[in-house]
C-alpha positions in Angstrom: 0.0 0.0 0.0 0.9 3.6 -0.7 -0.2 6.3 1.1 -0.5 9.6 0.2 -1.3 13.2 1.9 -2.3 16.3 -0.2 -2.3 19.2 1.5 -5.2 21.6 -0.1 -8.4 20.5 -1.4 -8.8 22.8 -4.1 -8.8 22.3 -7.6 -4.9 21.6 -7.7 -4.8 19.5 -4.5 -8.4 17.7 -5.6 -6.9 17.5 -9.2 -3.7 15.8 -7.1 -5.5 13.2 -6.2 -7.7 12.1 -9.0 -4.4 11.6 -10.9 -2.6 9.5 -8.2 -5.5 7.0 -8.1 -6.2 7.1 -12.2 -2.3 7.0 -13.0 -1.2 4.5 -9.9 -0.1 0.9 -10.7 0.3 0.5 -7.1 -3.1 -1.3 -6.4 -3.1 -0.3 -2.7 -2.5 3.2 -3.6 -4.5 5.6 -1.0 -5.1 9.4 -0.7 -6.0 11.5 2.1 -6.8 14.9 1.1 -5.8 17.5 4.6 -7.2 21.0 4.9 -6.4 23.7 7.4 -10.4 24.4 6.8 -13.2 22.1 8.2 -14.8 22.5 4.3 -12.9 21.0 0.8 -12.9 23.0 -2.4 -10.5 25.6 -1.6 -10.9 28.7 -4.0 -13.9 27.0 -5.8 -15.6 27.9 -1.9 -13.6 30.9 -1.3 -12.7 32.4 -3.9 -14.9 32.0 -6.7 -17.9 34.9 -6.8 -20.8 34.0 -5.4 -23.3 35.3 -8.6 -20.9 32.8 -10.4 -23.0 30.1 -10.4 -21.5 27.8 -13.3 -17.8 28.1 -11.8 -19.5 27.3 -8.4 -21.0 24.3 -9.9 -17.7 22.9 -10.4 -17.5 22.0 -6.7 -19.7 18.7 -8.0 -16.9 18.1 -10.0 -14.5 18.1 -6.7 -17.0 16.5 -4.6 -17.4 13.3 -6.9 -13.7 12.9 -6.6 -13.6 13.3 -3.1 -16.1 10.6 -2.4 -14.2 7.9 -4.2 -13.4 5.5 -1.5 -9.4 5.0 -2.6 -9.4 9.1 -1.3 -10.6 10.4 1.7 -11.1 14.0 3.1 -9.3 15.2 6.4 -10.4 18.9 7.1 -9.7 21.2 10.2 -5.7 20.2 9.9 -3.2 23.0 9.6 0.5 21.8 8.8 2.8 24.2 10.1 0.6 24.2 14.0 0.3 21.9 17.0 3.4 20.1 16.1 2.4 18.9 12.7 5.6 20.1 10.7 6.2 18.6 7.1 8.9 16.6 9.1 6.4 14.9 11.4 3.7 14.3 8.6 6.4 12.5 6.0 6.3 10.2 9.0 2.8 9.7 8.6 2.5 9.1 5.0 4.7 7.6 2.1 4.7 10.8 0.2 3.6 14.4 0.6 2.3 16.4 -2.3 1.7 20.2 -0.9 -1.0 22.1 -3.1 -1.3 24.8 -0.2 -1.7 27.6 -3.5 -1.0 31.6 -2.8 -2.8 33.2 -0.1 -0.8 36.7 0.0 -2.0 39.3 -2.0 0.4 41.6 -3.3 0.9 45.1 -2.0 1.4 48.3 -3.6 4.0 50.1 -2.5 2.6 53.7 -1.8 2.1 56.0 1.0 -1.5 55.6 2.7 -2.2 51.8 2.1 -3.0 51.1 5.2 -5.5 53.9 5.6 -9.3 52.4 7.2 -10.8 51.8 4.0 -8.0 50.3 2.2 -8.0 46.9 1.5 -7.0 43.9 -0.6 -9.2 42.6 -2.7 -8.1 39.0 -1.4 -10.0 40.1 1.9 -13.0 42.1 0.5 -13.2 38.6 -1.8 -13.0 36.5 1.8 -15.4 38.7 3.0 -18.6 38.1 0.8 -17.7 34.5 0.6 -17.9 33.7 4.0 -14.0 32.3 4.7 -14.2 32.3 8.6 -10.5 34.1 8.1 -12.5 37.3 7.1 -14.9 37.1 9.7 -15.3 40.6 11.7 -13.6 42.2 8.6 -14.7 46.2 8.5 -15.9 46.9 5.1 -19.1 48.8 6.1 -16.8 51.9 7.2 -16.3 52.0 3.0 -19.2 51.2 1.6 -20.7 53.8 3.1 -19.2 56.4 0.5 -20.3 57.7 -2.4 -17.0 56.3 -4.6 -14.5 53.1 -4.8 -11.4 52.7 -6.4 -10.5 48.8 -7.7 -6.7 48.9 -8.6 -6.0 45.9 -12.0 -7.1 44.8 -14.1 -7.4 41.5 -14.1 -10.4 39.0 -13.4 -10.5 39.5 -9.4 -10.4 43.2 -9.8 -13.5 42.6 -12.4 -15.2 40.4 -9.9 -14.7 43.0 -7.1 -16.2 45.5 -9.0 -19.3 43.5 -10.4 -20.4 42.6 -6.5 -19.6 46.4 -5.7 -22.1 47.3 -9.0 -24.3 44.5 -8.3 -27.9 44.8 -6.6 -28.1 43.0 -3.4 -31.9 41.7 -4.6 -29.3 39.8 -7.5 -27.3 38.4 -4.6 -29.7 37.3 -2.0 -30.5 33.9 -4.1 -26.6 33.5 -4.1 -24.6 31.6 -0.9 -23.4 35.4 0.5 -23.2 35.5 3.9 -25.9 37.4 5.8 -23.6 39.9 7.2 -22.2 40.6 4.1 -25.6 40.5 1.9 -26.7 42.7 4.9 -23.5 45.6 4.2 -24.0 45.7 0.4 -27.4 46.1 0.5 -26.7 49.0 2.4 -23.8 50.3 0.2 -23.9 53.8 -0.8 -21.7 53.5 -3.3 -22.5 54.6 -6.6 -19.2 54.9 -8.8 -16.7 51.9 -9.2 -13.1 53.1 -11.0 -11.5 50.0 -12.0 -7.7 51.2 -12.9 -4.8 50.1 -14.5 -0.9 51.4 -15.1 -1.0 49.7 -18.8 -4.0 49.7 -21.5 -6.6 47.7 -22.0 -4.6 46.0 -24.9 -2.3 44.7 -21.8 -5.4 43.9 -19.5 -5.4 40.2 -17.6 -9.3 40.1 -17.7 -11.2 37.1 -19.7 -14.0 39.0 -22.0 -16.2 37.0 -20.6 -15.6 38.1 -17.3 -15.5 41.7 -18.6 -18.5 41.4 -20.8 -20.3 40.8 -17.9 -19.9 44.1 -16.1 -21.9 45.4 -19.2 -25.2 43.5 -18.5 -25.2 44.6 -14.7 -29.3 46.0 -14.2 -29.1 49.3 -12.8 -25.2 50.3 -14.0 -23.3 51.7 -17.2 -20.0 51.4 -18.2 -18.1 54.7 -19.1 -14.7 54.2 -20.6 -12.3 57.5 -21.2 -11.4 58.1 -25.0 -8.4 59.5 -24.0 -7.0 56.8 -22.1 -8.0 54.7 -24.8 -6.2 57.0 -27.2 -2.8 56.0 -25.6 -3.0 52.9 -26.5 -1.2 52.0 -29.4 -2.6 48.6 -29.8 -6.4 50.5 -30.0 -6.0 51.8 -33.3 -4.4 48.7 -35.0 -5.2 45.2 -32.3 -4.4 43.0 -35.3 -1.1 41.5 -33.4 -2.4 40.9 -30.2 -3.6 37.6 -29.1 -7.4 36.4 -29.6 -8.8 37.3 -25.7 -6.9 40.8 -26.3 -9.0 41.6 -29.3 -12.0 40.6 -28.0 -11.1 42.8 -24.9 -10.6 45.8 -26.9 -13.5 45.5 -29.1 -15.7 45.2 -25.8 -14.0 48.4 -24.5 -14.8 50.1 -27.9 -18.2 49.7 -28.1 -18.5 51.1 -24.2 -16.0 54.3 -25.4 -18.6 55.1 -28.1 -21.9 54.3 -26.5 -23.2 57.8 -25.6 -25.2 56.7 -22.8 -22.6 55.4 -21.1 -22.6 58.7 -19.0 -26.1 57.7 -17.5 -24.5 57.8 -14.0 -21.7 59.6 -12.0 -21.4 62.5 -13.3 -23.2 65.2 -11.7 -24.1 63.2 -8.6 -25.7 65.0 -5.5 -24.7 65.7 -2.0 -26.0 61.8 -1.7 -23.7 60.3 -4.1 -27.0 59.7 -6.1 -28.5 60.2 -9.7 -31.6 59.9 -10.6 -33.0 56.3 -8.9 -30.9 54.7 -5.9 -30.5 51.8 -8.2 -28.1 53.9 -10.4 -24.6 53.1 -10.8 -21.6 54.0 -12.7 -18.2 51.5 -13.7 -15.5 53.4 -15.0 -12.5 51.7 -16.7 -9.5 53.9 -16.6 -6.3 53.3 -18.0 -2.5 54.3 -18.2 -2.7 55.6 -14.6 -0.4 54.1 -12.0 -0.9 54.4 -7.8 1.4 57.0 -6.3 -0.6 57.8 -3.1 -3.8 56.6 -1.1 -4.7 60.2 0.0 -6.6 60.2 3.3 -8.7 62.4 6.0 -9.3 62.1 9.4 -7.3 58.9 9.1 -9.5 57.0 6.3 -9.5 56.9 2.6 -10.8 60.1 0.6 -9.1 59.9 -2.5 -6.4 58.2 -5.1 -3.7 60.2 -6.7 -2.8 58.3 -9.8 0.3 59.2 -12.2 -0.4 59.3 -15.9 1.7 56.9 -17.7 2.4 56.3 -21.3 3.5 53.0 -23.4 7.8 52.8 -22.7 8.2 51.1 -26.3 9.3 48.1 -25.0 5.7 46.6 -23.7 5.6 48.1 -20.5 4.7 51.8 -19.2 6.9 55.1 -17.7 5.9 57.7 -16.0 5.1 60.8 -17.4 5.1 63.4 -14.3 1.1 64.3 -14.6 -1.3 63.2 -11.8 -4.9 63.1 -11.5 -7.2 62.6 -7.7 -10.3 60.1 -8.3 -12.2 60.6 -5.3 -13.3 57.4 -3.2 -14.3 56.2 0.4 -12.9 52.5 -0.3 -10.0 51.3 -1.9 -9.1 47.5 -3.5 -5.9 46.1 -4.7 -6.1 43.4 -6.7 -2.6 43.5 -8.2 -1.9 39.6 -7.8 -1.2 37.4 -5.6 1.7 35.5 -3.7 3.1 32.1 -2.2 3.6 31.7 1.9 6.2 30.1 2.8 5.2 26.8 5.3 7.3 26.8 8.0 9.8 23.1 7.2 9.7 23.9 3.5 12.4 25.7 1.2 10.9 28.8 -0.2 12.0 31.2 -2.6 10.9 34.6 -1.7 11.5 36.2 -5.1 8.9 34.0 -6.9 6.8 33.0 -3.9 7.0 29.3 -4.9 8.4 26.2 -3.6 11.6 25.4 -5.4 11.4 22.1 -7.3 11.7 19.9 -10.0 8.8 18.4 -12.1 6.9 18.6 -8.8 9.6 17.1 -6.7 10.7 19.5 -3.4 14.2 20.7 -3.9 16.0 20.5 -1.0 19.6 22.3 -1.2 19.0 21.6 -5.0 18.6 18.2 -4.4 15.3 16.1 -4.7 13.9 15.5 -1.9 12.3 11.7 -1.6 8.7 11.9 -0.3 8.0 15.9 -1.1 6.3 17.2 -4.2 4.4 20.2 -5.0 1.4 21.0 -7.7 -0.9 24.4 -8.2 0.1 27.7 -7.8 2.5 26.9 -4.7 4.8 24.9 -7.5 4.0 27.3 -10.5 3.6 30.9 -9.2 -0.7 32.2 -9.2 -0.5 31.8 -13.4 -3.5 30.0 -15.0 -6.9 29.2 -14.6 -8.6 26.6 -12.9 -8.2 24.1 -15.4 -4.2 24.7 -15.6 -4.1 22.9 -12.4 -4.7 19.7 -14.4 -1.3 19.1 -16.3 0.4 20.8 -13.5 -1.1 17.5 -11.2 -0.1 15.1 -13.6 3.4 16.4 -13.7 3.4 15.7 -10.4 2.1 12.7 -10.0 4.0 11.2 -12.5 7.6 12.4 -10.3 5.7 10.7 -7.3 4.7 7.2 -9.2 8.1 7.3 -10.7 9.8 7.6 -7.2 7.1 5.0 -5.9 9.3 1.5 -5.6 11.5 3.9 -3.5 8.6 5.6 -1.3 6.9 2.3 -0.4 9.7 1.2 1.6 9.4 3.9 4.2 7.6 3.0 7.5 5.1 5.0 7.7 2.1 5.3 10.5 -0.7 2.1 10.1 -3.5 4.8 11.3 -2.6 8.9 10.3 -5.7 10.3 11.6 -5.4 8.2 14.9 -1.8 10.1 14.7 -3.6 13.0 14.3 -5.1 13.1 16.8 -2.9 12.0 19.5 -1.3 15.4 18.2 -4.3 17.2 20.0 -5.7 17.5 16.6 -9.3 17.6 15.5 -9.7 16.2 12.3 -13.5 16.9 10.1 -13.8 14.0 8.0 -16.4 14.0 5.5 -18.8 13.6 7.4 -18.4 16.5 9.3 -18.5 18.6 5.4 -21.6 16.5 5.3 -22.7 18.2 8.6 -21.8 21.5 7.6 -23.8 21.3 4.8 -26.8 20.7 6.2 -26.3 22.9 8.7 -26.0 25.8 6.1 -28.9 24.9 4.1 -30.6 25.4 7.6 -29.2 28.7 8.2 -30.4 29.2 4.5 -34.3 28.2 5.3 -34.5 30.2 8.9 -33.3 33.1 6.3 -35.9 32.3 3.6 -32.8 31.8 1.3 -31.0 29.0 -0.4 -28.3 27.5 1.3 -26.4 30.2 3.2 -22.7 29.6 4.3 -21.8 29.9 7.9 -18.9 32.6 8.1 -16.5 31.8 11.0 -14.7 29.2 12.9 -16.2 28.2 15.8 -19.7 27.6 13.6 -17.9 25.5 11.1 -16.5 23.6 13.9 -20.2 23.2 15.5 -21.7 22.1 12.3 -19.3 19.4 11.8 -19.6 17.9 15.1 -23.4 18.1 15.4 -24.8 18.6 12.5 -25.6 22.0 12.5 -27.7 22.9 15.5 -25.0 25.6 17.2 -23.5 26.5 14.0 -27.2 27.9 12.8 
C-alpha cells in the first residue's frame, strides 16, 4: 500500500488526487486529502464569486472525486501548527504532495495603504464568501461612501467590481453571507473606478468576465477616450492575441456608447442620480498608484500618475497626476506564495523550489515531497491549468514509488492526528456543515447560506448544524 497526503483541497490538491488514483499501478494506492479548513474545495468555496453560479458548480466536479473511496477527506488540519511540521507528517505518510496555492495578495508600495478603508481585494473577496479568516472584517466603514477605487485589471479586480455594481436583490439567491448581503445592500456606493498602469490592450481580464460588467441592471460602463487614445494597440489590435482583441472591441463599443454617462457624473450631496439603483463602472487606463490620500485617518481619494507605453511593452511615468475621489480602496494586483514553516521557499517568486513537482532541497530532490498548483508554478493559469500541472506531479511521485513504499510509515494517520491534540473533520463533518447551512439558508428564507467563522464550522461538523445555525 501507498499512502499519500495532499495538503489543499482545491482544484490543484483535488486535481492531485484524482491523478494518483487514475495513473497509480500501485493497487493499494490511497489518498488522504488535509485542509487547514473544516470545508474541501479551496478557491472553488472561497474564492470564486458568489453570482458565479456555473464556476460554483464545479465543486460537483471536486466533490465526486472526493467521495471515491481509494481518497478520503481530512479537514480542520493545519501543517505548520500543533506540532504537525512537514517533518512529522512525511512520518505519517509515504509521500507528501503540498498544493497549499498563494494566499498573500500583493501590496502596492505607496504611502497611505493602510488607511481604514483600504484593503485587498483577497479580503473584501473573503469577506462576501464567507471564509471564517475574514470574519469581523470592516468593510461597512467603505461602503458607506459615495465612490470606490479597484486597482487591476485582471479578473479579481473585475469580480470585485461587479459585486460592488451589483444589486443585493441579485445576490440574496446566491450563498453570501448574511452579514455581508446585509452591508452591500446598504452600500452607498454609486461609482466603481477600475484602474490600471497599462492599457486595455495589456489587461489580464477574460472577455467574458468583462462582458459581464456590461449587462449589470441598474449600471453603465463609461470608458475614457483618451485613455483609450494612448494605446497603441487600440487603433491597429491586429497583433495581439485572440482574448486581447476581444477585450478591446468590448472596451470600444463602451467608449462610443453615448449613454454610457447615465450615472456619476453630476451626482448629488448623496452620491446619487436619478434612482438609488443607479450606478456607474469606469475603466481607466494608463494611470499608476502613487498615493492613497486620506482624511481624518480613512480613505478620501487616489492620486494616480499618468503613464504612457515605454516602447518596449511596459509603461513610464510621465510626471502628470490626477485625484479620483473614493471612500474604499481595493488592490487586486496579484497574488503570492507563503512560505510553510519546514519547507524551502523562494521569496522572489513565492513558490516552492522544485523539480517536475519534486521538493528541492539544497538543490537536491527531496524523496517523499512534491508540489502541484500555484505553490509549484507561481498564481499563473486558470482553474483548469491545475490539471497538467497534477499530472506532472504525480507522474515524479509514481516514478519515485518503488522507493517511497519502503518507508515506514504510521498504520493509522488520523489516529496520529489526533494523539497530536488535533481535531480532524472528515467527510462527514463537510456533510454536517452542509446541512447545517442549508438550515441557516431556510430560517433566512434563502437557499443555502454559508456559515462565516470558525467556531460555527467547527459546530456544524460535530453536530450537524444545531450551534452552528
Amino acid at each position: 500500500m501507498l499512502r499519500v497526503a495532499v495538503v489543499g483541497s482545491g482544484p490543484s490538491g483535488v486535481y492531485t488526487a484524482q491523478s494518483l488514483v487514475q495513473q497509480s499501478l500501485v493497487p493499494g494506492v490511497r489518498v488522504d486529502v488535509l485542509d487547514r479548513l473544516p470545508c474541501p474545495y479551496g478557491l472553488v468555496r472561497y474564492g470564486v464569486a458568489p453570482d458565479h453560479e456555473k464556476i460554483k458548480s464545479l465543486q460537483q466536479n471536486l466533490r465526486a472525486v472526493l467521495e471515491d473511496e481509494r481518497i478520503g477527506f481530512i479537514g480542520n488540519v493545519e501543517v505548520g501548527a500543533g506540532g504537525l511540521t512537514p517533518a512529522r507528517l512525511l512520518e505519517l505518510y509515504h509521500a507528501v504532495v503540498y498544493c497549499v496555492g498563494a494566499a498573500r495578495d500583493r501590496r502596492l508600495g505607496v504611502p497611505g495603504e493602510d488607511l481604514v478603508g483600504s484593503f485587498s481585494a483577497t479580503d473584501f473577496v473573503s469577506w462576501y464568501s464567507a471564509h471564517p479568516d475574514a470574519a469581523g472584517n470592516g468593510f461597512g466603514v467603505g461602503l458607506g461612501g459615495r465612490s470606490a477605487v479597484v486597482i487591476g485589471v485582471g479578473n479579481v479586480a473585475v469580480d470585485v467590481t461587479r459585486i460592488l455594481a451589483r444589486g443585493a436583490d441579485e445576490l440574496r439567491p446566491t450563498d453570501v453571507p448574511h452579514a455581508a448581503l446585509t452591508a452591500l445592500e446598504s452600500s452607498r456606493i454609486r461609482t466603481v473606478h477600475m484602474v490600471g498602469r497599462r492599457g486595455p490592450g495589456q489587461a489580464k481580464f477574460t472577455t467574458k468576465e468583462l462582458r459581464e460588467l456590461g449587462g449589470l441592471p441598474g449600471a453603465r460602463v463609461r470608458v475614457e477616450p483618451a485613455d483609450l487614445a494612448l494605446d497603441p494597440a487600440f487603433a491597429d489590435p491586429s497583433g495581439l492575441p485572440a482574448v486581447n482583441r476581444r477585450n478591446l472591441e468590448v472596451v470600444r463599443a463602451w467608449a462610443e456608447d453615448g449613454d454610457a454617462d447615465l450615472a456619476g457624473d453630476a451626482d448629488d450631496a448623496d452620491g446619487l442620480k436619478g434612482s438609488e439603483a443607479a450606478r456607474s463602472i469606469r475603466l481607466r487606463f494608463f494611470l499608476r498608484p502613487a498615493e492613497i490620500l486620506g482624511e481624518d485617518g480613512r480613505v478620501a481619494a487616489v492620486r494616480f500618475e499618468r503613464t504612457e507605453p515605454d516602447g518596449a511593452g511596459g509603461v513610464r511615468g510621465t510626471g502628470r497626476y490626477e485625484e479620483i475621489e473614493a471612500q474604499l480602496v481595493l488592490r487586486a494586483v496579484g497574488y503570492k506564495g507563503v512560505a510553510l514553516p519546514g519547507l524551502p521557499f523562494d521569496e522572489a517568486t513565492g513558490t516552492v523550489p522544485n523539480a517536475a513537482g519534486r521538493v528541492l532541497r539544497d538543490g537536491a530532490p527531496a524523496l517523499g515531497e512534491y508540489v502541484a498548483g500555484w505553490i509549484k508554478r507561481g498564481p499563473t493559469g486558470v482553474i483548469g491549468t491545475n490539471r497538467p500541472c497534477a499530472k506532472e506531479t504525480v507522474t515524479s511521485l509514481l516514478s519515485d514509488a518503488a522507493e517511497l513504499a519502503g518507508r515506514t510509515v504510521a498504520a493509522d494517520p488520523q489516529a496520529a492526528l489526533r494523539d497530536l491534540g488535533l481535531e480532524p473533520v472528515a467527510w462527514p463533518g463537510w456533510l454536517s456543515i452542509e446541512r447545517a447551512e442549508a438550515a441557516l439558508g431556510r430560517s433566512l428564507g434563502r437557499g443555502p447560506v454559508k456559515i462565516p467563522d470558525w467556531a460555527g464550522l467547527r459546530a456544524a461538523s460535530r453536530d450537524g448544524g444545531a450551534q452552528g445555525a
